[in-house]
C-alpha positions in Angstrom: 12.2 59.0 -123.9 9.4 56.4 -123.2 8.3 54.9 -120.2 10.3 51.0 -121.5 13.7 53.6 -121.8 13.7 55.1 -117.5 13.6 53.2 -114.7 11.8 55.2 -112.4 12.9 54.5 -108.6 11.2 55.9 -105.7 13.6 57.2 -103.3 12.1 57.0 -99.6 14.0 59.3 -97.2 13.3 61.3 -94.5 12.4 65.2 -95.5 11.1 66.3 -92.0 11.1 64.9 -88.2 13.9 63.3 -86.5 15.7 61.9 -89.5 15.1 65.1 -91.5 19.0 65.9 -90.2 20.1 63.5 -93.2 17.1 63.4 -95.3 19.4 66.0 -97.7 22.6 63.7 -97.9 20.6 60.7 -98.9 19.4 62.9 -101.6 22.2 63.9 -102.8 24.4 60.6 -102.5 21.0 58.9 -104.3 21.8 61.5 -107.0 25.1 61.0 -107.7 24.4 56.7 -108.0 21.8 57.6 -110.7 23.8 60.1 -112.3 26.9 57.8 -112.3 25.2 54.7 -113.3 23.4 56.9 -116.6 26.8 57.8 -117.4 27.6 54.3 -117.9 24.3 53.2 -120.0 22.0 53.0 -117.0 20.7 49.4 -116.2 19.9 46.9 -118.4 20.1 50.2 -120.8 17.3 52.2 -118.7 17.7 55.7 -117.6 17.8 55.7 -113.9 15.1 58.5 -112.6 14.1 59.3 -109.4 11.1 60.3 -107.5 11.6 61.1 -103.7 9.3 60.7 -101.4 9.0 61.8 -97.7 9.8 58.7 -95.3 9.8 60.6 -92.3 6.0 60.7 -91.5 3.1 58.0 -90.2 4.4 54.7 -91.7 0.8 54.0 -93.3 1.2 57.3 -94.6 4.2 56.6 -95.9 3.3 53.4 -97.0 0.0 53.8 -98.5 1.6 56.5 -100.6 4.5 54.6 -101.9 2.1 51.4 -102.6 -0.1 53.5 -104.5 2.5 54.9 -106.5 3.4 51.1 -107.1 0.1 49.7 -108.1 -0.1 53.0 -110.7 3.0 51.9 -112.1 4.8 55.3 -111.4 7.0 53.6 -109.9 9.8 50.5 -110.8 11.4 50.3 -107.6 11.9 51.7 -104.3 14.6 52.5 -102.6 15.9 54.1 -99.2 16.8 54.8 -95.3 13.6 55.3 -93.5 12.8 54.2 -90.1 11.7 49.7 -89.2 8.4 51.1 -88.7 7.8 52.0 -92.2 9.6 49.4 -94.2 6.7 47.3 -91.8 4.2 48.6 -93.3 5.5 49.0 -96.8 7.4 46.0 -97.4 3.8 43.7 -97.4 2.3 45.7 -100.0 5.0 46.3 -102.4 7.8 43.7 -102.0 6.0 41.2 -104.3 5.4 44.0 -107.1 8.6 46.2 -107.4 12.3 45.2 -105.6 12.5 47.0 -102.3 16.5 48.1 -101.4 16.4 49.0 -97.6 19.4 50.5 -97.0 19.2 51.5 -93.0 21.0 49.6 -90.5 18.3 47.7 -88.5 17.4 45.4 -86.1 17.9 42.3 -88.6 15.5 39.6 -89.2 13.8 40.7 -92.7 13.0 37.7 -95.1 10.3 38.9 -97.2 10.6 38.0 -100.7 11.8 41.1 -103.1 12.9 43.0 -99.6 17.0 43.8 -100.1 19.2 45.0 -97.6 22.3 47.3 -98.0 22.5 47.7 -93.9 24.3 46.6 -90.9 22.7 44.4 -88.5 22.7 44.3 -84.7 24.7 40.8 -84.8 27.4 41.9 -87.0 27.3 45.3 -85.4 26.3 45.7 -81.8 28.1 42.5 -80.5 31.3 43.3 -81.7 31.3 46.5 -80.6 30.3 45.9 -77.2 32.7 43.2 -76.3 35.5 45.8 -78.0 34.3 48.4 -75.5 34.5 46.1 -72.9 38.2 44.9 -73.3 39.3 48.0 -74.0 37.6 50.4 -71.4 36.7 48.0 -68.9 32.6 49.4 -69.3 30.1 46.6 -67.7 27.0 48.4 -66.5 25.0 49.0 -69.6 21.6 51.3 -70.0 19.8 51.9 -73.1 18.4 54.7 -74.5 15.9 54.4 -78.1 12.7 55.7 -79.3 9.5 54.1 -78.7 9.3 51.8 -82.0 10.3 48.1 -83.5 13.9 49.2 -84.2 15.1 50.0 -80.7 13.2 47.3 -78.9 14.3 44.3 -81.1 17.9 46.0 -80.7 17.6 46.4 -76.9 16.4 42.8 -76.4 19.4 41.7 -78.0 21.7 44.0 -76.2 20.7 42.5 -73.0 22.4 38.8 -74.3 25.0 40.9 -75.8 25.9 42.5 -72.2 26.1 39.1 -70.8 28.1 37.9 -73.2 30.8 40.9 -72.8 30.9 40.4 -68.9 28.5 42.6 -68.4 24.7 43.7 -67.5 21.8 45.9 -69.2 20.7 48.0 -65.9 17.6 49.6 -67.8 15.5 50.6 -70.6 14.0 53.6 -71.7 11.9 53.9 -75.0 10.7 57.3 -75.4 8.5 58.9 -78.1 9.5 60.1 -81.6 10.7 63.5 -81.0 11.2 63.6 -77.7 12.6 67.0 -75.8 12.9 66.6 -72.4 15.8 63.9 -71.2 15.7 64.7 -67.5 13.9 61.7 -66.0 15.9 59.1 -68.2 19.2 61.4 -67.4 18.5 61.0 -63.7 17.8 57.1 -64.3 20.7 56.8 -65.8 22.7 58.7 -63.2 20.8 56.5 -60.3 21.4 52.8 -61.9 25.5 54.1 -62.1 25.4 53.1 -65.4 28.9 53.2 -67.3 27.9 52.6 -70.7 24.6 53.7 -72.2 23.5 52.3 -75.9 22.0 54.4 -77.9 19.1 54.0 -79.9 17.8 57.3 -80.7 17.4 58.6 -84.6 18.5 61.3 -86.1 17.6 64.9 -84.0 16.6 63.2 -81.1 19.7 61.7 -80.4 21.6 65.5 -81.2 19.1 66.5 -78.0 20.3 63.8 -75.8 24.1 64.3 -76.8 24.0 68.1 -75.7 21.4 66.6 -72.6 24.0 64.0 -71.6 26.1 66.6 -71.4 25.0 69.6 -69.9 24.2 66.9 -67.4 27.6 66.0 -66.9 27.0 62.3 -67.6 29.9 62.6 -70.2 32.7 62.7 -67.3 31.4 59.3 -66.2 29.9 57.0 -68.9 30.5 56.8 -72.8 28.0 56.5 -75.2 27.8 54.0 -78.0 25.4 54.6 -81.3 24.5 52.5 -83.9 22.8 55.4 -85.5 25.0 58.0 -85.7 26.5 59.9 -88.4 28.6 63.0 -89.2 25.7 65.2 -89.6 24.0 64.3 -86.2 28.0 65.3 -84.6 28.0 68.5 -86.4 24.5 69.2 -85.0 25.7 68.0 -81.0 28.4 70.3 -81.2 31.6 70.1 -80.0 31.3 70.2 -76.1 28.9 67.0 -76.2 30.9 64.3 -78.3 33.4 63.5 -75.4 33.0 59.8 -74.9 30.4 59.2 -77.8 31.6 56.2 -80.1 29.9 55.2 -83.3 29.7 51.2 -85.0 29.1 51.8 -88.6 30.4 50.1 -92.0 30.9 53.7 -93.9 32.5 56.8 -91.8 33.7 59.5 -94.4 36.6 59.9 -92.7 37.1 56.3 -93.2 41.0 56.2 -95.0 40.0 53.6 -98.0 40.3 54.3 -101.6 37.4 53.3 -102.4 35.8 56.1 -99.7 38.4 58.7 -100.4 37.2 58.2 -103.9 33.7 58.3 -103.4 34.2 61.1 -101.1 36.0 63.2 -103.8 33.2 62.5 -106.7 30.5 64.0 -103.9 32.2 66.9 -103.1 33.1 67.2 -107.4 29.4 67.3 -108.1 28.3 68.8 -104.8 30.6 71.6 -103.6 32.4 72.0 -100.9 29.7 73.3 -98.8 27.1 70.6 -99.5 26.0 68.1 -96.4 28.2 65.9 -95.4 27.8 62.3 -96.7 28.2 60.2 -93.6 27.1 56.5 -93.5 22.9 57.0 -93.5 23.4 59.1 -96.4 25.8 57.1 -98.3 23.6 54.2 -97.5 21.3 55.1 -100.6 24.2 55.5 -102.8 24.7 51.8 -101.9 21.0 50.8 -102.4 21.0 52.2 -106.0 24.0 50.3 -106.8 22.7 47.3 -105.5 19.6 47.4 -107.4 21.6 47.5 -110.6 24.3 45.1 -109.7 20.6 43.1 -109.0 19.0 43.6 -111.8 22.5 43.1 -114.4 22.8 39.7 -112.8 19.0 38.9 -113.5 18.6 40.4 -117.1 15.4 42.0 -115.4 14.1 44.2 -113.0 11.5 42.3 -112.0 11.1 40.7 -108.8 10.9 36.8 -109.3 14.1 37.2 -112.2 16.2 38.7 -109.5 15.0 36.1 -106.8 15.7 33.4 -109.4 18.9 34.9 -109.3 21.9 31.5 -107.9 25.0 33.4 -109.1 26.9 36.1 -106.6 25.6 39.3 -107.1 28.4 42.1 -106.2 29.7 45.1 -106.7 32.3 47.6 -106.0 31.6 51.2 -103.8 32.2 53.7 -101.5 32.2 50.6 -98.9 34.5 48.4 -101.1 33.6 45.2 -102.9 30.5 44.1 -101.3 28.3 40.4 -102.1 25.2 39.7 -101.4 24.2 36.7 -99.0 20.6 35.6 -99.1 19.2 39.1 -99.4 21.8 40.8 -97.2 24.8 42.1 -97.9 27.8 41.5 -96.7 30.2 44.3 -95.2 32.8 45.5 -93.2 32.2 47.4 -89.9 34.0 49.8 -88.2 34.5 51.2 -84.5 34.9 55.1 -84.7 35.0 57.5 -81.8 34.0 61.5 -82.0 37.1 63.3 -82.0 35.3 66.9 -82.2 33.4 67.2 -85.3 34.8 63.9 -87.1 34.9 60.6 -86.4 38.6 58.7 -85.6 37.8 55.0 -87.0 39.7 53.1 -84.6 39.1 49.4 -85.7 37.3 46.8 -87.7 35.3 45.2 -85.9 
């Protein structure tokens, strides 16, 4: 098969670091989009192949590897969850050359030309789910929690309006390092201000060390916990004693009772087994950007960057998340409100 016959996407995840914890499940839910879209003729009659590459270093590592890959012409597109930081520095030198699918949930904001996003965003997320806390629990005193990059700090500057809006106050911040072990000063902050609500913003491991932190500091008895970042991988990893008030906005849970996630749900575990990690929404996020790239590229006739941005006609598809459209270069999605009940996440409302 020759070069003109594959489309060759690179897949940027996160092999090692914080977000290591669900670099596997992207993989894998990545794997099964290409496997399922070959099985129906590709797109545009390519083979869908993919190259992963680590996301979960330095973003100018990251991103002078990815570019480079680009400019070679190794690549046809990139696709992935990896941290604000890196789609920062890789969305300037590759967005006019090859589509870019970002499939994270972020901060919101991103216009560049060719950059696509499959994610939730703070205003569609966040807000909602505060105010639903609020009504229902009666929280007001907020602090947040995030590592020390572009992600949390757009996000907490936005919570602070969001607070107010719900009735309510941001107490603190804290922004700590990438990686981060020790959680006693911010614990004792947190435990000082008489906070009753903290947000947050922690990837991958890092937030597994707070949970059991929060905990073992008894924190849990007193104040929930909301994440916009959390999946079912990260709750396996917390363990059971240190999800007790932890609550979760996302648009995908896999415990979410649709059929089009019971479906997609059943096809994983088909192809996967049983015992393969479990596919919670940052994972199932880059089964989403692969399908948007070809739901992209279908509508254009082209994979090429100025045919789909030429592109006036609604670009959708159906997935694990439903029927989805895109708006501008965002798509549009449902979001739900979930709490940890144990080791799985009881989606409580749409939000």
């Amino acid at each position: 098969m020759g070069a003109d016959d594959t489309l060759t996407v690179a897949l940027v995840v996160p092999l090692h670091g914080p977000g290591g914890i669900f670099g596997p499940s992207c993989e894998l839910s990545a794997l099964l989009a290409a496997e399922e879209l070959n099985a129906a003729g590709g797109v545009l009659g390519r083979e869908v192949r993919l190259v992963t590459v680590d996301g979960g270093g330095d973003p100018e590592r990251v991103a002078a590897e990815v570019g480079a890959l680009v400019r070679l012409g190794a690549v046809d597109a990139v696709v992935g969850w990896h941290i604000s930081a890196v789609r920062k520095a890789l969305a300037p030198r590759i967005a006019h050359l090859v589509p870019y699918v970002y499939t994270a949930q972020y901060e919101g904001g991103e216009r560049t030309p060719g950059v696509f996003m499959t994610g939730e965003t703070d205003l569609r997320q966040l807000l909602p789910a505060m105010r639903l806390l609020a009504e229902s629990t009666g929280v007001r005193r907020w602090c947040t929690v995030g590592n020390d990059y572009v992600w949390p700090r757009s996000t907490a500057r936005a919570a602070r309006a969001y607070a107010r809006e719900c009735g309510g106050r941001m107490l603190g911040e804290a922004f700590l390092p990438l990686g981060t072990a020790d959680f006693g000063p911010v614990l004792r902050r947190i435990e000082q201000c008489s906070a009753d609500a903290v947000l947050m913003l922690l990837v991958g491991g890092d937030a597994v060390r707070f949970n059991r932190a929060f905990a073992a500091y008894g924190l849990h008895e007193r104040c929930l916990r909301l994440s916009t970042h959390m999946d079912e991988n990260m709750l396996l990893a917390t363990g059971a004693e240190a999800t007790a008030g932890l609550w979760a906005a996302s648009g995908y849970f896999e415990t979410l009772a649709t059929a089009e996630s019971l479906d997609f749900n059943r096809r994983y575990a088909r192809r996967f087994g049983v015992s393969a990690p479990v596919v919670g929404s940052l994972g199932e996020s880059c089964f989403e950007g692969l399908m948007l790239l070809a739901a992209l590229a279908e509508q254009a006739g082209s994979t090429k960057v100025a045919a789909m941005r030429a592109v006036r006609g609604p670009v959708a598809y159906e997935g694990p998340r439903g029927v989805l459209r895109l708006r501008g270069n965002h798509l549009d999605q449902r979001v739900y409100l979930a709490r940890a009940d144990t080791f799985d996440f009881d989606v409580v409302a749409q939000l």
